[in-house]
C-alpha positions, 0 to 999 in steps of 0.5 A, a space after each residue: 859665397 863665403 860672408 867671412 875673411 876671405 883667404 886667397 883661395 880658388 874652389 877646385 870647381 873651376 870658379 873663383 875662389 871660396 870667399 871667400 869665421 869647468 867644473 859641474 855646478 848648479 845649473 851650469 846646463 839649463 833644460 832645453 826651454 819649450 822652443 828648444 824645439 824651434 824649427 822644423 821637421 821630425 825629430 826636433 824634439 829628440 834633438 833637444 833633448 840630446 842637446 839637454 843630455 849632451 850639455 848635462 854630460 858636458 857640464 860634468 866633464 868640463 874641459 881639460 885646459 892645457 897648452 896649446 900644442 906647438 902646431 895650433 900656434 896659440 902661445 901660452 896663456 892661450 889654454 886649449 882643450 877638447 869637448 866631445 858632442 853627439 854627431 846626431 843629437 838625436 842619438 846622443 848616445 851614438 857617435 860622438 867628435 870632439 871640438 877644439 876650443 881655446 881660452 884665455 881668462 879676462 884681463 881684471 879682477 876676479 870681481 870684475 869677472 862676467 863668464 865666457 865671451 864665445 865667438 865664431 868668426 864666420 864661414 861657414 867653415 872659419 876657425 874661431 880658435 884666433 880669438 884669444 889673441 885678441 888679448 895677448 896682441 892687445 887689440 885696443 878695441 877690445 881691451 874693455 871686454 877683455 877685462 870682464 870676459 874669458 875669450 873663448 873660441 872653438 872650430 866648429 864641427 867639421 872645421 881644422 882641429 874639430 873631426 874636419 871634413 873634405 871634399 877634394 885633394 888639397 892641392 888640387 883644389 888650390 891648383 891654377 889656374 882655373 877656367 874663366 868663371 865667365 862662362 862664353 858657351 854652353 860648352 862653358 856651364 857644362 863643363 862647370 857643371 860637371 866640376 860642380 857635380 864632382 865636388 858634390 861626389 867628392 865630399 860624399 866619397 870623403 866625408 859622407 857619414 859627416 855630411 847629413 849633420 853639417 847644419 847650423 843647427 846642430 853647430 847651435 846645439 854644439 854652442 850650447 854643449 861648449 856654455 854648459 863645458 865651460 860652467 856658464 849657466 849662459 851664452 855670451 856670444 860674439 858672431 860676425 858674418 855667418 856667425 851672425 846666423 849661428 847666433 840667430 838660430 842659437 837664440 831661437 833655439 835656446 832663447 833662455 840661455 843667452 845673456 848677452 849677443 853681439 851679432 855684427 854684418 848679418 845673414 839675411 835669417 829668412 827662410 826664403 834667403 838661406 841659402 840660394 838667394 841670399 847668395 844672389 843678394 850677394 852678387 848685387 851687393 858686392 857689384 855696389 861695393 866694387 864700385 866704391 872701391 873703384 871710386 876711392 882709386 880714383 880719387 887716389 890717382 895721384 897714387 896709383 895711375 889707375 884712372 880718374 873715374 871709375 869708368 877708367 879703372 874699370 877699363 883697366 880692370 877689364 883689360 887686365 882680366 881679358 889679359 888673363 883670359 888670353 895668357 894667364 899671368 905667370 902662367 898661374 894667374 887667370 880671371 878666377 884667380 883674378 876674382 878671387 884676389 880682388 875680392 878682398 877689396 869690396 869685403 874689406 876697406 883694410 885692403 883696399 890700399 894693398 889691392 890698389 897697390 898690386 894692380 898699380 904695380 901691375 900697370 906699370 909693368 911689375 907683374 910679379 906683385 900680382 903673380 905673388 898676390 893671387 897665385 896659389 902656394 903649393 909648396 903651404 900645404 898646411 895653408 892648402 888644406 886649410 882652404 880646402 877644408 873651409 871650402 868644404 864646410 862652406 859648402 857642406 853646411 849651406 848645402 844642408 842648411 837648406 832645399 836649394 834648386 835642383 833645375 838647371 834652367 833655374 840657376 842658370 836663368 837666375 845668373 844670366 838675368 843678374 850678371 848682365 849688371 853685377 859681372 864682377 861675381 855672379 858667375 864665380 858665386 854660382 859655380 861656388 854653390 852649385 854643388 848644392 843643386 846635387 847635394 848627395 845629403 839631406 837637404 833641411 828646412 831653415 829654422 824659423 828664426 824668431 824671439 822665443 821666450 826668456 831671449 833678452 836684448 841683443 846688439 845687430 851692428 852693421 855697416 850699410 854697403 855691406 857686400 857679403 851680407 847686404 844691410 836688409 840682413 840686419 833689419 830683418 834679424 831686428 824685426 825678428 829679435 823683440 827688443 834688439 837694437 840695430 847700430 846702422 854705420 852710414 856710408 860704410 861698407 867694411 864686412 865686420 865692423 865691430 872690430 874696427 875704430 869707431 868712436 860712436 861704435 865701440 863705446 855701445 858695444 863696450 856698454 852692452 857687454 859689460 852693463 848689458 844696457 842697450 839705447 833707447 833707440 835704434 842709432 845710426 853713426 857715421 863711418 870709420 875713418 876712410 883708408 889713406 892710400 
Protein backbone atom coordinates (compact mmCIF):
# COMPACT_ATOMS: atom_id res chain seq x y z
CA UNK A 1 0.00 0.00 0.00
CA UNK A 2 1.06 3.22 -0.92
CA UNK A 3 2.67 5.32 2.42
CA UNK A 4 1.77 8.58 0.31
CA UNK A 5 -1.28 10.76 -0.86
CA UNK A 6 -3.33 8.66 -2.09
CA UNK A 7 -5.08 9.62 -5.45
CA UNK A 8 -8.50 8.23 -6.12
CA UNK A 9 -7.11 5.22 -8.16
CA UNK A 10 -7.97 1.56 -8.33
CA UNK A 11 -4.92 -1.15 -9.40
CA UNK A 12 -5.98 -3.06 -12.79
CA UNK A 13 -5.56 -5.96 -10.40
CA UNK A 14 -8.86 -6.09 -9.58
CA UNK A 15 -8.14 -4.89 -5.69
CA UNK A 16 -8.59 -1.54 -4.28
CA UNK A 17 -6.88 1.08 -5.20
CA UNK A 18 -3.11 1.99 -5.26
CA UNK A 19 -2.76 4.16 -2.09
CA UNK A 20 -3.00 4.71 -2.46
CA UNK A 21 5.65 11.60 -2.78
CA UNK A 22 24.96 25.24 -10.98
CA UNK A 23 27.88 25.63 -11.86
CA UNK A 24 31.26 23.62 -10.80
CA UNK A 25 32.83 24.93 -7.69
CA UNK A 26 35.33 23.22 -5.20
CA UNK A 27 33.82 20.46 -3.76
CA UNK A 28 30.35 20.58 -5.12
CA UNK A 29 30.61 16.72 -5.20
CA UNK A 30 32.24 14.98 -2.45
CA UNK A 31 33.98 11.35 -2.83
CA UNK A 32 31.72 8.67 -2.16
CA UNK A 33 32.71 8.44 1.86
CA UNK A 34 34.19 4.54 3.06
CA UNK A 35 30.02 3.73 3.68
CA UNK A 36 29.37 4.72 0.36
CA UNK A 37 29.26 1.08 0.02
CA UNK A 38 26.56 0.18 2.74
CA UNK A 39 24.61 -2.21 1.69
CA UNK A 40 24.69 -5.29 0.32
CA UNK A 41 25.53 -7.75 -2.59
CA UNK A 42 28.25 -7.44 -5.58
CA UNK A 43 28.59 -4.53 -6.81
CA UNK A 44 28.04 -1.87 -4.10
CA UNK A 45 31.61 -0.69 -4.45
CA UNK A 46 31.19 -0.17 -8.24
CA UNK A 47 28.00 1.65 -7.58
CA UNK A 48 29.75 4.10 -5.42
CA UNK A 49 32.06 4.78 -7.48
CA UNK A 50 29.79 5.51 -10.53
CA UNK A 51 27.87 7.55 -7.86
CA UNK A 52 31.20 9.56 -7.63
CA UNK A 53 31.65 9.73 -11.33
CA UNK A 54 27.87 10.55 -12.10
CA UNK A 55 28.04 13.52 -9.21
CA UNK A 56 31.60 14.45 -10.48
CA UNK A 57 29.84 15.00 -14.31
CA UNK A 58 26.64 16.33 -12.81
CA UNK A 59 28.47 19.03 -11.08
CA UNK A 60 30.33 20.32 -14.01
CA UNK A 61 27.13 20.22 -16.21
CA UNK A 62 24.96 21.87 -13.72
CA UNK A 63 21.24 22.52 -14.76
CA UNK A 64 19.78 24.59 -17.38
CA UNK A 65 16.82 26.38 -15.47
CA UNK A 66 14.12 27.46 -17.61
CA UNK A 67 10.50 27.97 -17.72
CA UNK A 68 8.67 25.47 -16.97
CA UNK A 69 6.82 23.94 -19.94
CA UNK A 70 3.08 24.96 -20.29
CA UNK A 71 1.89 21.44 -19.54
CA UNK A 72 3.97 20.67 -16.18
CA UNK A 73 1.56 23.62 -14.80
CA UNK A 74 4.43 25.01 -12.74
CA UNK A 75 4.00 29.01 -13.51
CA UNK A 76 7.04 31.32 -13.40
CA UNK A 77 9.07 31.69 -11.04
CA UNK A 78 9.18 28.05 -10.64
CA UNK A 79 12.39 27.46 -12.98
CA UNK A 80 12.65 23.57 -14.22
CA UNK A 81 15.23 21.71 -15.64
CA UNK A 82 16.96 18.12 -16.63
CA UNK A 83 19.80 15.98 -14.75
CA UNK A 84 21.12 13.16 -16.73
CA UNK A 85 22.30 10.00 -14.23
CA UNK A 86 23.49 6.16 -15.07
CA UNK A 87 20.41 3.82 -15.32
CA UNK A 88 23.12 1.45 -13.56
CA UNK A 89 25.89 2.99 -11.67
CA UNK A 90 27.62 0.30 -11.94
CA UNK A 91 27.93 1.38 -15.68
CA UNK A 92 28.34 4.76 -15.39
CA UNK A 93 29.20 5.25 -18.44
CA UNK A 94 26.18 3.15 -19.95
CA UNK A 95 22.91 4.27 -20.48
CA UNK A 96 22.05 7.39 -18.86
CA UNK A 97 17.91 9.06 -18.28
CA UNK A 98 17.22 12.33 -17.50
CA UNK A 99 15.52 13.61 -14.16
CA UNK A 100 13.25 16.55 -14.15
CA UNK A 101 13.71 18.84 -11.19
CA UNK A 102 12.16 22.23 -10.33
CA UNK A 103 13.15 25.29 -8.26
CA UNK A 104 12.20 28.12 -6.96
CA UNK A 105 15.13 30.42 -5.06
CA UNK A 106 14.48 31.29 -1.07
CA UNK A 107 12.41 34.14 -0.31
CA UNK A 108 15.26 36.45 1.73
CA UNK A 109 18.33 37.73 1.15
CA UNK A 110 21.25 36.73 -0.23
CA UNK A 111 23.01 36.57 3.26
CA UNK A 112 20.27 34.55 4.47
CA UNK A 113 20.68 32.19 1.85
CA UNK A 114 21.43 28.31 3.25
CA UNK A 115 21.57 26.04 -0.32
CA UNK A 116 18.75 23.85 -1.62
CA UNK A 117 16.08 22.10 0.55
CA UNK A 118 15.47 18.81 -1.54
CA UNK A 119 12.11 16.90 -1.01
CA UNK A 120 10.19 13.58 -2.13
CA UNK A 121 6.90 13.25 -1.21
CA UNK A 122 6.55 9.49 -1.16
CA UNK A 123 5.13 6.66 -3.06
CA UNK A 124 6.82 5.11 -4.42
CA UNK A 125 6.24 6.44 -7.15
CA UNK A 126 4.84 10.54 -6.03
CA UNK A 127 6.10 13.56 -7.88
CA UNK A 128 7.90 15.80 -5.97
CA UNK A 129 8.09 18.75 -8.85
CA UNK A 130 4.58 20.48 -6.39
CA UNK A 131 7.09 21.46 -3.88
CA UNK A 132 8.07 24.97 -4.95
CA UNK A 133 4.47 25.85 -4.94
CA UNK A 134 4.57 25.82 -1.53
CA UNK A 135 6.26 29.58 -2.11
CA UNK A 136 4.27 30.86 -4.79
CA UNK A 137 0.93 29.66 -2.59
CA UNK A 138 2.37 30.93 0.08
CA UNK A 139 2.13 28.08 2.74
CA UNK A 140 2.50 29.79 6.01
CA UNK A 141 3.96 26.82 7.25
CA UNK A 142 6.95 27.07 5.55
CA UNK A 143 7.27 30.59 4.89
CA UNK A 144 10.41 30.49 7.60
CA UNK A 145 12.21 27.77 5.63
CA UNK A 146 11.59 29.45 2.56
CA UNK A 147 13.17 32.39 3.20
CA UNK A 148 16.74 30.57 3.80
CA UNK A 149 16.42 27.66 1.08
CA UNK A 150 15.97 27.18 -2.66
CA UNK A 151 12.59 24.49 -2.72
CA UNK A 152 14.06 21.88 -4.96
CA UNK A 153 11.67 19.09 -6.07
CA UNK A 154 12.24 16.29 -8.92
CA UNK A 155 10.42 13.04 -10.07
CA UNK A 156 12.35 10.39 -9.48
CA UNK A 157 13.48 8.01 -11.78
CA UNK A 158 10.96 6.26 -13.53
CA UNK A 159 8.19 8.60 -12.25
CA UNK A 160 6.12 11.54 -14.75
CA UNK A 161 8.91 13.69 -16.61
CA UNK A 162 11.77 11.30 -15.29
CA UNK A 163 11.89 8.13 -18.27
CA UNK A 164 8.45 7.02 -16.74
CA UNK A 165 7.66 3.59 -16.77
CA UNK A 166 4.35 1.43 -17.15
CA UNK A 167 2.92 -1.48 -16.60
CA UNK A 168 -0.84 -1.63 -18.01
CA UNK A 169 -2.89 0.64 -20.59
CA UNK A 170 -3.86 3.65 -18.43
CA UNK A 171 -7.33 3.41 -19.11
CA UNK A 172 -7.75 0.02 -18.46
CA UNK A 173 -6.09 0.28 -15.05
CA UNK A 174 -8.64 2.91 -13.96
CA UNK A 175 -11.46 0.79 -15.35
CA UNK A 176 -14.43 -0.09 -12.96
CA UNK A 177 -15.64 -1.42 -11.42
CA UNK A 178 -13.09 -3.96 -10.06
CA UNK A 179 -13.99 -7.50 -8.38
CA UNK A 180 -14.54 -7.23 -4.49
CA UNK A 181 -11.20 -7.48 -2.92
CA UNK A 182 -12.77 -9.49 -0.35
CA UNK A 183 -12.34 -12.62 -1.77
CA UNK A 184 -15.57 -15.29 -1.00
CA UNK A 185 -13.89 -18.48 -2.71
CA UNK A 186 -10.83 -20.07 -3.88
CA UNK A 187 -12.15 -19.25 -7.18
CA UNK A 188 -11.83 -15.55 -5.71
CA UNK A 189 -7.72 -15.58 -4.86
CA UNK A 190 -7.33 -17.10 -8.32
CA UNK A 191 -8.66 -15.04 -10.22
CA UNK A 192 -6.76 -12.22 -8.37
CA UNK A 193 -3.64 -14.17 -8.64
CA UNK A 194 -3.79 -14.51 -12.11
CA UNK A 195 -4.51 -10.61 -12.48
CA UNK A 196 -1.36 -10.21 -9.96
CA UNK A 197 0.71 -12.52 -12.09
CA UNK A 198 -0.52 -10.33 -15.51
CA UNK A 199 0.36 -6.89 -13.88
CA UNK A 200 3.82 -8.58 -13.11
CA UNK A 201 4.16 -9.55 -17.06
CA UNK A 202 2.67 -6.48 -18.03
CA UNK A 203 5.63 -4.20 -16.37
CA UNK A 204 7.93 -6.52 -17.81
CA UNK A 205 6.56 -6.35 -21.39
CA UNK A 206 6.65 -2.15 -20.94
CA UNK A 207 9.12 -1.56 -18.99
CA UNK A 208 11.52 -4.33 -18.53
CA UNK A 209 15.11 -3.05 -19.60
CA UNK A 210 13.77 -0.25 -16.39
CA UNK A 211 12.68 -2.86 -13.81
CA UNK A 212 16.06 -4.23 -12.37
CA UNK A 213 17.05 -0.63 -11.61
CA UNK A 214 13.89 0.71 -9.96
CA UNK A 215 15.36 0.38 -6.15
CA UNK A 216 15.44 3.02 -3.46
CA UNK A 217 19.18 2.87 -3.60
CA UNK A 218 19.86 3.80 -6.63
CA UNK A 219 17.12 6.74 -6.49
CA UNK A 220 19.53 7.79 -3.21
CA UNK A 221 22.37 7.66 -5.73
CA UNK A 222 20.22 9.77 -8.15
CA UNK A 223 19.80 12.04 -4.81
CA UNK A 224 23.25 12.65 -4.26
CA UNK A 225 23.79 13.37 -8.39
CA UNK A 226 20.76 16.13 -8.22
CA UNK A 227 23.02 17.88 -4.72
CA UNK A 228 26.19 17.74 -6.63
CA UNK A 229 23.93 19.33 -10.20
CA UNK A 230 22.81 22.05 -7.96
CA UNK A 231 26.51 23.15 -6.65
CA UNK A 232 25.68 22.01 -2.99
CA UNK A 233 28.42 20.40 -1.43
CA UNK A 234 25.48 18.84 0.98
CA UNK A 235 22.13 17.42 1.19
CA UNK A 236 19.16 19.39 2.85
CA UNK A 237 16.44 16.85 2.78
CA UNK A 238 12.62 17.08 3.34
CA UNK A 239 11.05 13.32 2.91
CA UNK A 240 7.46 12.13 3.97
CA UNK A 241 6.12 8.86 3.86
CA UNK A 242 8.19 6.70 1.52
CA UNK A 243 10.31 9.50 1.44
CA UNK A 244 11.38 8.79 4.69
CA UNK A 245 13.14 5.49 3.38
CA UNK A 246 14.82 7.28 0.85
CA UNK A 247 16.34 9.52 3.29
CA UNK A 248 17.32 6.58 5.63
CA UNK A 249 19.03 4.91 2.86
CA UNK A 250 20.73 8.28 1.39
CA UNK A 251 22.10 8.71 4.94
CA UNK A 252 23.51 5.26 5.20
CA UNK A 253 24.63 5.63 1.76
CA UNK A 254 26.13 9.00 1.96
CA UNK A 255 26.32 9.97 5.75
CA UNK A 256 29.00 12.77 4.84
CA UNK A 257 27.08 14.46 2.62
CA UNK A 258 24.08 15.43 4.49
CA UNK A 259 23.46 18.66 6.56
CA UNK A 260 20.23 18.92 7.49
CA UNK A 261 17.12 15.81 7.25
CA UNK A 262 13.77 16.48 8.10
CA UNK A 263 12.23 12.83 7.95
CA UNK A 264 8.29 12.85 8.87
CA UNK A 265 5.51 9.44 8.94
CA UNK A 266 8.21 7.02 8.66
CA UNK A 267 8.90 3.66 6.90
CA UNK A 268 9.86 0.96 9.15
CA UNK A 269 13.90 0.83 7.46
CA UNK A 270 14.57 -2.80 9.13
CA UNK A 271 15.36 -5.09 6.59
CA UNK A 272 12.64 -7.57 8.12
CA UNK A 273 9.80 -4.67 7.29
CA UNK A 274 10.89 -3.72 3.78
CA UNK A 275 8.54 -4.78 2.23
CA UNK A 276 6.09 -7.59 2.83
CA UNK A 277 5.72 -6.87 6.47
CA UNK A 278 5.62 -3.54 6.62
CA UNK A 279 2.67 -3.99 4.12
CA UNK A 280 0.96 -5.94 6.75
CA UNK A 281 1.76 -3.39 9.75
CA UNK A 282 -0.16 -1.46 7.55
CA UNK A 283 -3.33 -3.45 7.64
CA UNK A 284 -3.45 -3.40 11.43
CA UNK A 285 -2.67 0.48 11.48
CA UNK A 286 -5.14 1.44 9.11
CA UNK A 287 -7.90 -0.81 10.82
CA UNK A 288 -6.91 1.54 14.03
CA UNK A 289 -7.02 4.47 12.29
CA UNK A 290 -10.69 3.84 10.76
CA UNK A 291 -11.63 3.39 13.96
CA UNK A 292 -10.95 6.80 15.01
CA UNK A 293 -12.70 8.10 11.98
CA UNK A 294 -15.52 6.22 12.83
CA UNK A 295 -15.41 7.56 16.36
CA UNK A 296 -15.20 11.46 15.34
CA UNK A 297 -18.48 10.56 12.86
CA UNK A 298 -19.99 9.64 15.58
CA UNK A 299 -19.48 12.32 17.85
CA UNK A 300 -20.70 14.45 14.75
CA UNK A 301 -24.06 12.87 14.30
CA UNK A 302 -25.56 15.72 14.58
CA UNK A 303 -24.18 16.51 11.23
CA UNK A 304 -24.04 13.56 9.50
CA UNK A 305 -26.88 11.01 10.67
CA UNK A 306 -24.52 8.45 10.29
CA UNK A 307 -24.91 6.80 13.80
CA UNK A 308 -23.78 7.45 17.32
CA UNK A 309 -21.20 5.06 17.78
CA UNK A 310 -18.95 3.58 16.00
CA UNK A 311 -20.86 0.23 15.80
CA UNK A 312 -23.50 2.03 13.91
CA UNK A 313 -21.42 3.73 11.46
CA UNK A 314 -19.71 0.60 10.75
CA UNK A 315 -23.30 -1.13 9.91
CA UNK A 316 -23.82 1.84 7.70
CA UNK A 317 -20.48 1.11 6.30
CA UNK A 318 -20.95 -2.55 5.80
CA UNK A 319 -24.32 -1.86 4.32
CA UNK A 320 -23.08 0.09 1.91
CA UNK A 321 -20.15 -1.92 0.75
CA UNK A 322 -22.85 -5.19 0.61
CA UNK A 323 -24.97 -2.52 -1.55
CA UNK A 324 -22.12 -2.46 -3.97
CA UNK A 325 -21.10 -5.82 -4.14
CA UNK A 326 -24.57 -6.68 -5.29
CA UNK A 327 -25.22 -3.40 -7.68
CA UNK A 328 -22.28 -1.60 -8.05
CA UNK A 329 -23.24 2.27 -7.47
CA UNK A 330 -23.87 3.94 -10.90
CA UNK A 331 -22.82 0.87 -12.45
CA UNK A 332 -19.03 2.18 -11.79
CA UNK A 333 -18.95 1.75 -8.08
CA UNK A 334 -18.28 -1.60 -6.25
CA UNK A 335 -16.34 -2.49 -2.97
CA UNK A 336 -12.72 -1.63 -4.71
CA UNK A 337 -13.66 1.52 -5.48
CA UNK A 338 -15.50 1.91 -2.20
CA UNK A 339 -12.00 1.02 -0.29
CA UNK A 340 -10.05 2.94 -2.57
CA UNK A 341 -12.23 6.40 -1.89
CA UNK A 342 -12.58 5.81 1.92
CA UNK A 343 -9.29 5.23 2.56
CA UNK A 344 -8.27 8.81 2.38
CA UNK A 345 -10.03 9.16 5.83
CA UNK A 346 -7.72 7.09 7.81
CA UNK A 347 -4.60 8.69 5.77
CA UNK A 348 -5.42 11.84 6.21
CA UNK A 349 -7.59 14.09 9.21
CA UNK A 350 -8.23 16.80 6.22
CA UNK A 351 -10.36 14.49 4.60
CA UNK A 352 -12.32 13.32 7.14
CA UNK A 353 -15.27 15.87 6.90
CA UNK A 354 -15.30 15.42 2.88
CA UNK A 355 -15.43 11.66 3.36
CA UNK A 356 -18.26 11.76 5.91
CA UNK A 357 -19.93 14.27 3.90
CA UNK A 358 -20.25 11.99 0.72
CA UNK A 359 -21.47 8.94 2.62
CA UNK A 360 -24.17 11.19 4.50
CA UNK A 361 -25.37 12.28 1.05
CA UNK A 362 -25.24 8.73 0.23
CA UNK A 363 -27.39 7.76 3.09
CA UNK A 364 -29.72 10.03 2.72
CA UNK A 365 -30.35 9.06 -1.02
CA UNK A 366 -28.04 11.41 -3.35
CA UNK A 367 -25.83 8.56 -4.64
CA UNK A 368 -24.39 10.82 -7.28
CA UNK A 369 -22.03 12.47 -4.62
CA UNK A 370 -20.61 9.10 -4.39
CA UNK A 371 -20.52 7.94 -7.84
CA UNK A 372 -18.82 11.61 -8.57
CA UNK A 373 -16.31 10.77 -5.57
CA UNK A 374 -15.21 7.26 -6.10
CA UNK A 375 -15.84 6.47 -10.09
CA UNK A 376 -12.86 6.83 -12.19
CA UNK A 377 -12.64 9.49 -15.05
CA UNK A 378 -12.28 8.30 -18.17
CA UNK A 379 -12.50 10.91 -20.02
CA UNK A 380 -8.82 12.63 -17.38
CA UNK A 381 -6.46 10.71 -19.53
CA UNK A 382 -3.80 12.69 -18.34
CA UNK A 383 -4.83 12.06 -14.54
CA UNK A 384 -5.06 8.39 -15.69
CA UNK A 385 -1.73 7.94 -16.83
CA UNK A 386 -0.44 9.48 -13.94
CA UNK A 387 -2.04 6.97 -11.57
CA UNK A 388 -1.13 4.46 -13.63
CA UNK A 389 2.62 5.19 -13.84
CA UNK A 390 2.54 5.86 -10.00
CA UNK A 391 1.02 2.44 -9.35
CA UNK A 392 3.83 1.18 -11.31
CA UNK A 393 6.65 2.91 -9.48
CA UNK A 394 4.74 1.78 -6.62
CA UNK A 395 5.13 -1.61 -7.39
CA UNK A 396 8.40 -1.72 -9.25
CA UNK A 397 10.52 -0.21 -6.56
CA UNK A 398 9.08 -2.39 -3.40
CA UNK A 399 9.14 -5.52 -5.94
CA UNK A 400 12.80 -4.86 -6.25
CA UNK A 401 13.76 -3.06 -3.06
CA UNK A 402 13.24 -6.59 -1.55
CA UNK A 403 12.97 -10.86 -1.51
CA UNK A 404 9.69 -10.90 -1.02
CA UNK A 405 7.40 -14.72 -0.53
CA UNK A 406 7.18 -16.68 -3.75
CA UNK A 407 4.84 -19.32 -1.74
CA UNK A 408 1.15 -18.68 -2.03
CA UNK A 409 0.13 -20.97 1.21
CA UNK A 410 2.12 -17.79 2.54
CA UNK A 411 0.29 -14.84 1.84
CA UNK A 412 -2.52 -16.31 1.84
CA UNK A 413 -2.06 -17.74 5.33
CA UNK A 414 -0.70 -14.32 6.36
CA UNK A 415 -3.92 -12.48 5.05
CA UNK A 416 -6.58 -14.87 6.18
CA UNK A 417 -5.03 -14.83 9.80
CA UNK A 418 -4.82 -10.75 9.64
CA UNK A 419 -8.32 -10.02 8.01
CA UNK A 420 -10.17 -11.79 10.37
CA UNK A 421 -9.58 -8.13 12.64
CA UNK A 422 -8.40 -5.57 9.98
CA UNK A 423 -10.98 -6.24 7.10
CA UNK A 424 -11.04 -2.86 6.22
CA UNK A 425 -7.64 -3.29 3.83
CA UNK A 426 -5.97 -6.50 4.23
CA UNK A 427 -7.13 -8.02 1.24
CA UNK A 428 -7.14 -5.04 -0.95
CA UNK A 429 -3.19 -4.09 0.33
CA UNK A 430 -2.37 -8.18 -0.68
CA UNK A 431 -3.53 -8.30 -4.12
CA UNK A 432 -1.94 -4.65 -4.55
CA UNK A 433 1.42 -6.18 -3.75
CA UNK A 434 1.07 -9.58 -4.86
CA UNK A 435 2.94 -8.89 -8.29
CA UNK A 436 5.83 -9.01 -6.25
CA UNK A 437 5.65 -12.81 -5.49
CA UNK A 438 6.35 -13.12 -9.24
CA UNK A 439 8.52 -10.47 -9.89
CA UNK A 440 10.10 -10.87 -13.41
CA UNK A 441 13.21 -8.65 -12.10
CA UNK A 442 16.07 -9.04 -9.63
CA UNK A 443 14.80 -8.90 -6.45
CA UNK A 444 17.74 -7.01 -3.67
CA UNK A 445 18.82 -7.27 -0.24
CA UNK A 446 17.68 -4.05 1.82
CA UNK A 447 20.21 -1.98 2.87
CA UNK A 448 21.31 -2.17 6.27
CA UNK A 449 20.27 1.22 7.54
CA UNK A 450 22.62 2.55 10.00
CA UNK A 451 24.68 5.86 11.18
CA UNK A 452 27.72 6.09 9.23
CA UNK A 453 30.49 8.27 9.61
CA UNK A 454 30.02 12.26 9.33
CA UNK A 455 25.99 11.83 9.43
CA UNK A 456 24.93 14.60 11.62
CA UNK A 457 21.63 14.97 13.59
CA UNK A 458 18.52 14.29 11.84
CA UNK A 459 14.78 15.39 12.89
CA UNK A 460 12.06 12.06 12.80
CA UNK A 461 8.70 13.76 13.12
CA UNK A 462 5.71 11.36 13.43
CA UNK A 463 2.11 11.33 14.56
CA UNK A 464 1.43 8.23 16.95
CA UNK A 465 -1.99 6.57 15.05
CA UNK A 466 -0.22 7.05 12.07
CA UNK A 467 -1.89 4.31 9.27
CA UNK A 468 0.42 4.25 6.29
CA UNK A 469 3.64 4.03 8.23
CA UNK A 470 2.46 2.85 12.00
CA UNK A 471 4.65 4.69 14.89
CA UNK A 472 7.47 1.75 15.63
CA UNK A 473 8.64 2.94 12.14
CA UNK A 474 10.14 6.13 13.88
CA UNK A 475 11.53 4.52 16.85
CA UNK A 476 13.32 2.15 14.90
CA UNK A 477 14.72 4.87 12.41
CA UNK A 478 15.65 6.67 15.78
CA UNK A 479 17.43 3.85 17.26
CA UNK A 480 19.55 3.61 14.05
CA UNK A 481 20.28 7.33 13.49
CA UNK A 482 22.96 8.13 16.44
CA UNK A 483 21.96 11.61 17.40
CA UNK A 484 18.32 11.84 16.02
CA UNK A 485 15.71 13.37 17.58
CA UNK A 486 12.19 11.98 17.58
CA UNK A 487 9.20 14.63 17.72
CA UNK A 488 5.99 11.91 18.84
CA UNK A 489 2.54 14.13 18.05
CA UNK A 490 0.17 12.19 20.76
CA UNK A 491 -3.18 11.27 20.10
CA UNK A 492 -2.98 12.17 16.30
CA UNK A 493 -2.75 9.97 13.35
CA UNK A 494 -2.58 12.53 10.15
CA UNK A 495 0.19 10.61 7.46
CA UNK A 496 2.54 13.80 7.01
CA UNK A 497 2.50 16.11 9.97
CA UNK A 498 5.19 18.44 9.18
CA UNK A 499 2.91 20.25 6.71
CA UNK A 500 0.26 20.65 9.36
CA UNK A 501 -0.56 23.45 12.01
CA UNK A 502 0.79 22.85 15.14
CA UNK A 503 2.41 25.44 17.24
CA UNK A 504 4.91 22.78 19.31
CA UNK A 505 5.71 21.29 15.97
CA UNK A 506 6.48 23.95 13.37
CA UNK A 507 8.88 26.17 15.64
CA UNK A 508 11.35 22.89 15.96
CA UNK A 509 11.07 22.00 12.42
CA UNK A 510 11.60 26.01 11.51
CA UNK A 511 14.60 25.88 14.45
CA UNK A 512 16.41 22.53 12.81
CA UNK A 513 16.33 23.84 9.30
CA UNK A 514 17.73 27.19 9.88
CA UNK A 515 20.19 26.72 13.17
CA UNK A 516 20.46 23.10 12.76
CA UNK A 517 19.70 22.91 16.71
CA UNK A 518 17.89 19.85 17.55
CA UNK A 519 16.58 19.53 21.60
CA UNK A 520 17.95 18.33 23.99
CA UNK A 521 15.57 15.36 24.16
CA UNK A 522 13.18 13.58 22.51
CA UNK A 523 9.55 15.82 22.69
CA UNK A 524 6.34 14.41 22.80
CA UNK A 525 3.67 17.34 21.77
CA UNK A 526 0.09 17.42 21.80
CA UNK A 527 -2.21 16.91 18.37
CA UNK A 528 -3.01 19.49 15.86
CA UNK A 529 -6.28 20.80 16.05
CA UNK A 530 -9.44 18.07 15.45
CA UNK A 531 -11.42 18.54 12.13
CA UNK A 532 -14.46 20.54 12.54
CA UNK A 533 -17.34 18.69 10.49
Amino acid sequence: MRGSRPKRRVAALGSAGALVTATLIAGAFAAPTANASAGSGHGQDREAKGTAIAAARAAKAGIGWQDCPADWNLAKPIQCGYVTVPLDYAKPYGKQIKLAVDRIGNTGTKAERQGALIYNPGGPGGSGLRFPTRVTNKNAVWANAAKAYDFVGFDPRGVGKSAPISCVDPQEFVKAPKADPVPDSEADKLAQRKLAREYAEGCQERSGAMLPHMTTPNTARDLDVIRAALGEKKLNYLGVSYGTYLGAVYGTLFPGHVRRMVVDSVVNPSRDKIWYQANLDQDVAFEGRWKDWQDWVAANDATYHLGTTRAAVQAKWLELRATAKKNPIGGVVGPAELISFFQSAPYYDSAWASTASVFSKYVAGDTQALVDAAAPDLSDTAGNASSENGNAVYTAVECADAKWPTSWRKWDRDNTRLHKDHPFMTWANAWMNLPCATWPAKQQTPVDVKTGKGLPGVLIVQSERDAATPYEGAVELHKRFKGSRLITEKDAGSHGVTGLVNPCINPRVDSYLLTGKLDGADVTCAPHATPKP
